[in-house]
N, CA, C and O atoms as a Tinker XYZ file with bonds, in Angstrom:
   284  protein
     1  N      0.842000   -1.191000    0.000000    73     2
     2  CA     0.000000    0.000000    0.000000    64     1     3
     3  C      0.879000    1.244000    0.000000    63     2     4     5
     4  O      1.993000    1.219000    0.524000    81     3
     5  N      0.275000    2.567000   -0.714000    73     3     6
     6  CA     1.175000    3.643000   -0.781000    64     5     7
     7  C      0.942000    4.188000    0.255000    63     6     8     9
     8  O      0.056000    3.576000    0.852000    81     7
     9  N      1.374000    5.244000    0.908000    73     7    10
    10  CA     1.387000    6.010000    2.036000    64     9    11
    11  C      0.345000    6.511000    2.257000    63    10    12    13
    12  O     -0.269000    6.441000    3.322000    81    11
    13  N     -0.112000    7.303000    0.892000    73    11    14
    14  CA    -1.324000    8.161000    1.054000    64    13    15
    15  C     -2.349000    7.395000    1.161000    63    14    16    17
    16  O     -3.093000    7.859000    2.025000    81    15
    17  N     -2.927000    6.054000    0.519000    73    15    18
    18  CA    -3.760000    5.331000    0.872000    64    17    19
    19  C     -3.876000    4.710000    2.557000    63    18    20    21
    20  O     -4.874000    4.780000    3.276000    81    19
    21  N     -2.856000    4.247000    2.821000    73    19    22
    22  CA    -3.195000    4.452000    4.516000    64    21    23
    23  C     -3.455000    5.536000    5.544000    63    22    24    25
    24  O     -4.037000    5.549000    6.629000    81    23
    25  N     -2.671000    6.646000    4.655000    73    23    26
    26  CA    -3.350000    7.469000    5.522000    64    25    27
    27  C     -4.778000    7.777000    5.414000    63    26    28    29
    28  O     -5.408000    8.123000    6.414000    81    27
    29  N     -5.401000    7.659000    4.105000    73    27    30
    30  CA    -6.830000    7.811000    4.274000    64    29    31
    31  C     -7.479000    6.878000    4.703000    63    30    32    33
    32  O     -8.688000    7.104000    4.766000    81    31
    33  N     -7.116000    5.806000    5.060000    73    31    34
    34  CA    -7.961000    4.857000    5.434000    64    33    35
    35  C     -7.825000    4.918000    6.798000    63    34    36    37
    36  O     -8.700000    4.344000    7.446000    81    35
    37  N     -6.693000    5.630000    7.566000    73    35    38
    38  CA    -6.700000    6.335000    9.475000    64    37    39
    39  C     -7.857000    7.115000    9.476000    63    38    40    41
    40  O     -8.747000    6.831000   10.277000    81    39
    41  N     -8.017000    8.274000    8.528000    73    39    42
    42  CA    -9.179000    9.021000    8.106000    64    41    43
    43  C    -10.029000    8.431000    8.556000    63    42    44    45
    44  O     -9.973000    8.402000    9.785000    81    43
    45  N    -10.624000    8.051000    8.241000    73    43    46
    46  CA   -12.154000    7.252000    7.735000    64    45    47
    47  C    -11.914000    6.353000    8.993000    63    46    48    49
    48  O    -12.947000    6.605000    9.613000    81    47
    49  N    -11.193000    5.433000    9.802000    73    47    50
    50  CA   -11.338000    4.815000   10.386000    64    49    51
    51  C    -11.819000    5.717000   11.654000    63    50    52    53
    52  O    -12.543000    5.332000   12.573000    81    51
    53  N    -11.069000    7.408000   11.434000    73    51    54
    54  CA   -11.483000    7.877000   12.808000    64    53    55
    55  C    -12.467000    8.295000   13.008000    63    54    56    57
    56  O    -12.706000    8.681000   14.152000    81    55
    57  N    -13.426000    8.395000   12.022000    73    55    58
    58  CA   -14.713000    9.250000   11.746000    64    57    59
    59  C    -15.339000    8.467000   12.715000    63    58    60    61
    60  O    -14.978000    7.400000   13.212000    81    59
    61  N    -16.530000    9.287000   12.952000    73    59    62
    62  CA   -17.440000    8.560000   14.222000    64    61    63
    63  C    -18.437000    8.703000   13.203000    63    62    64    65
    64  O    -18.903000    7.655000   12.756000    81    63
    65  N    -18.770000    9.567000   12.839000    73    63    66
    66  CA   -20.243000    9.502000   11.289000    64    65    67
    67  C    -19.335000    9.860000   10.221000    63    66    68    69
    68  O    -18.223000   10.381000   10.298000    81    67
    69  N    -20.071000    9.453000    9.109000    73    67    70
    70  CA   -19.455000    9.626000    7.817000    64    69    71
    71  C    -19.794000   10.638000    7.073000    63    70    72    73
    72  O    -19.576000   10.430000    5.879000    81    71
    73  N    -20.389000   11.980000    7.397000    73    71    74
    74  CA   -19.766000   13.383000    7.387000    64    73    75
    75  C    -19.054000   13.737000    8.322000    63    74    76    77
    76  O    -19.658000   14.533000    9.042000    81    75
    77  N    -17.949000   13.501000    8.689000    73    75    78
    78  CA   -17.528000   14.225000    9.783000    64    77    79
    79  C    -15.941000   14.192000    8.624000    63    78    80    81
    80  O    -15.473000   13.462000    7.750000    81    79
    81  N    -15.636000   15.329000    9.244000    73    79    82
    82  CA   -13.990000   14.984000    7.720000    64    81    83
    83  C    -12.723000   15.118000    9.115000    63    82    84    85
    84  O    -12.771000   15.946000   10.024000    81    83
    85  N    -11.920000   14.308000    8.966000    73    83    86
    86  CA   -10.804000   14.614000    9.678000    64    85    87
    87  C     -9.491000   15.461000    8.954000    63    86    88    89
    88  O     -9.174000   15.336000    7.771000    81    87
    89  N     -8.959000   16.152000    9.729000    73    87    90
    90  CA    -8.253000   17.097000    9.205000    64    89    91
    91  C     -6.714000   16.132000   10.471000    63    90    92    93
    92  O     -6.821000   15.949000   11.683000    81    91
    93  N     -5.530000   15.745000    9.593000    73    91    94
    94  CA    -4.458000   15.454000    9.957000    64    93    95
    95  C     -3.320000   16.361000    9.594000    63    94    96    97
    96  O     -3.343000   16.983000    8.532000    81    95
    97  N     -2.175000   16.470000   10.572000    73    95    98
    98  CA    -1.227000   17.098000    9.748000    64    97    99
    99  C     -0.566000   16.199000    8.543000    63    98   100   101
   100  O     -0.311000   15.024000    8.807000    81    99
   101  N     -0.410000   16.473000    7.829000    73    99   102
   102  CA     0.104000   15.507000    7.058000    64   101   103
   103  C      1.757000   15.650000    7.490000    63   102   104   105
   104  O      2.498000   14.668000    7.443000    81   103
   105  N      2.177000   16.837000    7.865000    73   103   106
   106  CA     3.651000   16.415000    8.449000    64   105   107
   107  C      3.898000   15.791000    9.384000    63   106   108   109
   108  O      5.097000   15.553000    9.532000    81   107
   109  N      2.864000   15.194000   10.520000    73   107   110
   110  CA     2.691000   14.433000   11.280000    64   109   111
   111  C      3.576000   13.213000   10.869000    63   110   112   113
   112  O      4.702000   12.769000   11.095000    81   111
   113  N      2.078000   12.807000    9.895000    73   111   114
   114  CA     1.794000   10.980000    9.313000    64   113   115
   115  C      3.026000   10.827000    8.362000    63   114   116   117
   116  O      3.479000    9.687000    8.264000    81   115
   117  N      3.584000   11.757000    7.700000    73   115   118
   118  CA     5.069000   11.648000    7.009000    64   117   119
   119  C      5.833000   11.068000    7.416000    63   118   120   121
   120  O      6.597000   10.274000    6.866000    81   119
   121  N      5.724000   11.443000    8.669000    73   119   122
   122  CA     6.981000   10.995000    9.381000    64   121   123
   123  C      7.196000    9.715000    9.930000    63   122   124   125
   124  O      8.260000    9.449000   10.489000    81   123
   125  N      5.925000    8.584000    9.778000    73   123   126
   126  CA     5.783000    7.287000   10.039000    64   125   127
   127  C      6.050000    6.524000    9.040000    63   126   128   129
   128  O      5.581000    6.877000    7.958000    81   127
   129  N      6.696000    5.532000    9.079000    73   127   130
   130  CA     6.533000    4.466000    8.001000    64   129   131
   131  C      5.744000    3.651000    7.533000    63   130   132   133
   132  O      4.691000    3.597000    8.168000    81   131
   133  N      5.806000    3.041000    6.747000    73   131   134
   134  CA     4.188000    2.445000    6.391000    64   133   135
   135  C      3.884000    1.403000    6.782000    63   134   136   137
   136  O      2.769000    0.902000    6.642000    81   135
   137  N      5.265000    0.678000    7.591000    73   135   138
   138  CA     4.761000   -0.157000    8.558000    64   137   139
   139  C      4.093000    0.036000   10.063000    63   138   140   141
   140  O      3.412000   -0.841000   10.596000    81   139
   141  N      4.382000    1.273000   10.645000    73   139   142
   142  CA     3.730000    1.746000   11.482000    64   141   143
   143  C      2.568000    2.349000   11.169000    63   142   144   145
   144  O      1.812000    2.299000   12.139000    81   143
   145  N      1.919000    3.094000    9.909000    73   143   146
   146  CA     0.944000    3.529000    9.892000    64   145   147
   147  C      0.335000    2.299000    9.722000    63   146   148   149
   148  O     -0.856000    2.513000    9.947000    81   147
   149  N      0.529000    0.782000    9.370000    73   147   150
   150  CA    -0.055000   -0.298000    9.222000    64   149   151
   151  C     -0.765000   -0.551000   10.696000    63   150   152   153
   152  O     -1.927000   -0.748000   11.051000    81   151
   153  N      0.601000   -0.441000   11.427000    73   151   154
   154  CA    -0.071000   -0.564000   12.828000    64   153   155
   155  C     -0.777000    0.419000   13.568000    63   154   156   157
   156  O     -0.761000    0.149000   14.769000    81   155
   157  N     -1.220000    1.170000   13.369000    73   155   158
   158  CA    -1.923000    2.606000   13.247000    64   157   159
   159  C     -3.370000    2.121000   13.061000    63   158   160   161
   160  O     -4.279000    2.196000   13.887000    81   159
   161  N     -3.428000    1.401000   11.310000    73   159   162
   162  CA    -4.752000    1.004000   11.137000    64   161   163
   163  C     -5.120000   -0.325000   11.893000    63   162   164   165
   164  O     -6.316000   -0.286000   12.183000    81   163
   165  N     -4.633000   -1.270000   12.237000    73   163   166
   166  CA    -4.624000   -2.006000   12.855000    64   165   167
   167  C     -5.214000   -1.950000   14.982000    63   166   168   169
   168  O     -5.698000   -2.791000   15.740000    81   167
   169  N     -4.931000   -0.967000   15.083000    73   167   170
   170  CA    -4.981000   -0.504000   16.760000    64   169   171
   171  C     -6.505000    0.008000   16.559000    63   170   172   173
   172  O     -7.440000   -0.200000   17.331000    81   171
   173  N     -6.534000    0.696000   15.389000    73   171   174
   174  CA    -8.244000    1.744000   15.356000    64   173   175
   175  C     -9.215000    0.744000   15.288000    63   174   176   177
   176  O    -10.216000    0.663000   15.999000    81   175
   177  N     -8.712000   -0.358000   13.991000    73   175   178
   178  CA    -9.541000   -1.449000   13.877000    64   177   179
   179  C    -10.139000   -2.214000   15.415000    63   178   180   181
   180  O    -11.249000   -2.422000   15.906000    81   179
   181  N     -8.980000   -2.424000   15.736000    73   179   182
   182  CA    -9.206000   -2.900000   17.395000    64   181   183
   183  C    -10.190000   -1.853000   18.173000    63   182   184   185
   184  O    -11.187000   -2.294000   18.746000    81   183
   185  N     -9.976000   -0.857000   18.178000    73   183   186
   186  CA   -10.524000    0.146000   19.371000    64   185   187
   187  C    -12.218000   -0.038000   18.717000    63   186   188   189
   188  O    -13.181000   -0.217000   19.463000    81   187
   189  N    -12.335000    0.058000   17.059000    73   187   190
   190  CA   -13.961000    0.319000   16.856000    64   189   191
   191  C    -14.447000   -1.110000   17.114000    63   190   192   193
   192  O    -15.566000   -1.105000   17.627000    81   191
   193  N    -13.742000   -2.808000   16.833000    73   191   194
   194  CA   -14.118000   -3.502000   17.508000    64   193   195
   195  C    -14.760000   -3.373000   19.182000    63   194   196   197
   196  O    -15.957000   -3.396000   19.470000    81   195
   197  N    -13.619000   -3.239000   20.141000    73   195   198
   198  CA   -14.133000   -2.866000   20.825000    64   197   199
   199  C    -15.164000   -2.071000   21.591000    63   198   200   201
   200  O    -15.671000   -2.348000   22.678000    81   199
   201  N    -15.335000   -1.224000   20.957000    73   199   202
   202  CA   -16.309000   -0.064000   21.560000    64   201   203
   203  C    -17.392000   -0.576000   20.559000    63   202   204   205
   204  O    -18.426000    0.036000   20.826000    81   203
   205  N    -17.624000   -1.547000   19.391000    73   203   206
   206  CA   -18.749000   -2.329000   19.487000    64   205   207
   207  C    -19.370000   -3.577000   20.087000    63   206   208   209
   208  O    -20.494000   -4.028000   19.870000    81   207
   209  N    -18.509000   -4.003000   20.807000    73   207   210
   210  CA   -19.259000   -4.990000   21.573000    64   209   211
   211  C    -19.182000   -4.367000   23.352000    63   210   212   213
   212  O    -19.653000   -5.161000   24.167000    81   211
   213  N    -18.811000   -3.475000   23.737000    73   211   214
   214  CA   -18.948000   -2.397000   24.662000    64   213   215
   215  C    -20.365000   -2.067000   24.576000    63   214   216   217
   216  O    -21.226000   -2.451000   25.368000    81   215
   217  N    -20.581000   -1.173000   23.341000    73   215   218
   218  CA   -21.663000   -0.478000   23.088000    64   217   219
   219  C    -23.042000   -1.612000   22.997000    63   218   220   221
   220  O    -24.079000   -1.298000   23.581000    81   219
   221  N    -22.956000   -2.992000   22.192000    73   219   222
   222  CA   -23.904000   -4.278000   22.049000    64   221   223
   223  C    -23.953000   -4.777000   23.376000    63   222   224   225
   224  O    -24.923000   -5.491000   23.631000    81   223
   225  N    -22.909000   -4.510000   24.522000    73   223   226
   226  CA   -23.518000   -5.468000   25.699000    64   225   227
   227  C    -24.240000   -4.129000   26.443000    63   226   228   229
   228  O    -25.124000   -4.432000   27.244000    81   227
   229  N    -24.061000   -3.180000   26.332000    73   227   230
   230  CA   -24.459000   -1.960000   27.161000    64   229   231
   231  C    -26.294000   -2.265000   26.548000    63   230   232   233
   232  O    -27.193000   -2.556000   27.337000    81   231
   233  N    -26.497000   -2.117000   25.091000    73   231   234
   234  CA   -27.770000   -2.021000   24.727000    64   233   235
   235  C    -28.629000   -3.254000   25.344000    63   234   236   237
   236  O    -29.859000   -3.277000   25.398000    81   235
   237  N    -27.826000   -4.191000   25.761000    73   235   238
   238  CA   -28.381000   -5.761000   25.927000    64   237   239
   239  C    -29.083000   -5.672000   26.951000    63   238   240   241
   240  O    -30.248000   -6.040000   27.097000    81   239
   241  N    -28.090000   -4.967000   28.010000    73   239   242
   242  CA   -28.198000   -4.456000   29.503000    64   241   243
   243  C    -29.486000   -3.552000   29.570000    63   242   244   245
   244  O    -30.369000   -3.792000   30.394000    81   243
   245  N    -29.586000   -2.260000   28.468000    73   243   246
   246  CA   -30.593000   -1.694000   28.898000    64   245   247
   247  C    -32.096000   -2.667000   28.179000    63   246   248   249
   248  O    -33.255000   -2.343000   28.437000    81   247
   249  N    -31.873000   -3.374000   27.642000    73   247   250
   250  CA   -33.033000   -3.889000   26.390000    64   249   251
   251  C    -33.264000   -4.858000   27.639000    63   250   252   253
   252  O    -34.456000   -5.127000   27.793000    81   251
   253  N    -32.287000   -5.520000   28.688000    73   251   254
   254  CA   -33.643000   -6.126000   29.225000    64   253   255
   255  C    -33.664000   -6.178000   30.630000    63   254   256   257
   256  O    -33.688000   -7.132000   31.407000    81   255
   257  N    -33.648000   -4.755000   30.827000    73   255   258
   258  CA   -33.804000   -4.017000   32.357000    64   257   259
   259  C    -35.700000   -3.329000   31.507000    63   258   260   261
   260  O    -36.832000   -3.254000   31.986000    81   259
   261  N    -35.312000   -3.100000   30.594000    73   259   262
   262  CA   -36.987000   -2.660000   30.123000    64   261   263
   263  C    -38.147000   -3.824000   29.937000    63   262   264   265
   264  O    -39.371000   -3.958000   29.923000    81   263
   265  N    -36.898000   -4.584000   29.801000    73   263   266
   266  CA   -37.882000   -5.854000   29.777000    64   265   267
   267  C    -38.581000   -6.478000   30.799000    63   266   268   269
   268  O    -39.541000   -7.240000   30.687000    81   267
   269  N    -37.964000   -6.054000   31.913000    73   267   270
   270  CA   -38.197000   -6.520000   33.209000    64   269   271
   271  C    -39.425000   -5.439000   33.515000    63   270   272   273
   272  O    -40.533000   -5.892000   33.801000    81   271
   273  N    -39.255000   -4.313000   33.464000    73   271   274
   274  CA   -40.044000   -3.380000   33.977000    64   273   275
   275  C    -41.372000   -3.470000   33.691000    63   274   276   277
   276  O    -42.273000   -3.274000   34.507000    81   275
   277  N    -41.603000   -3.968000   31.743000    73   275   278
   278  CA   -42.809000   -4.352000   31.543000    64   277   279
   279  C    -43.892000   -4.983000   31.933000    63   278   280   281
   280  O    -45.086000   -4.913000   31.641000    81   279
   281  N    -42.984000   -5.871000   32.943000    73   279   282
   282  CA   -43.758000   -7.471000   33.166000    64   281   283
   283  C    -44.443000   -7.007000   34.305000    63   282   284
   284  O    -45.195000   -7.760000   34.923000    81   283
């Protein structure tokens, strides 16, 4: 992969909605190699894993505390 393609794909990985535009320095991300920006995309991948099954046991939790309440 070329440089600039990983870096847009950090982009997009950091977005929380997909209008939201991230603005990087690009003299920042220059300065990494593209094996570290590999691991870059790799860590985000992990974190939005995480904070979806965070977020799926949290909804589980409230979906059947309501459930209870109904009865």
């Amino acid at each position: 992969m070329v440089k600039e393609e990983l870096i847009a794909e950090i982009k997009e990985l950091m977005k929380v909605n997909d209008n939201e535009i991230i603005d990087i320095n690009p003299n920042y991300l220059e300065y990494f190699q593209e094996e570290e920006l590999v691991d870059i995309i790799k860590q985000l991948y992990g974190r939005k894993e995480n904070i979806s099954s965070i977020t799926s046991s949290y909804l589980d939790e409230i979906y059947e505390k309501t459930k209870k309440d109904e009865i």
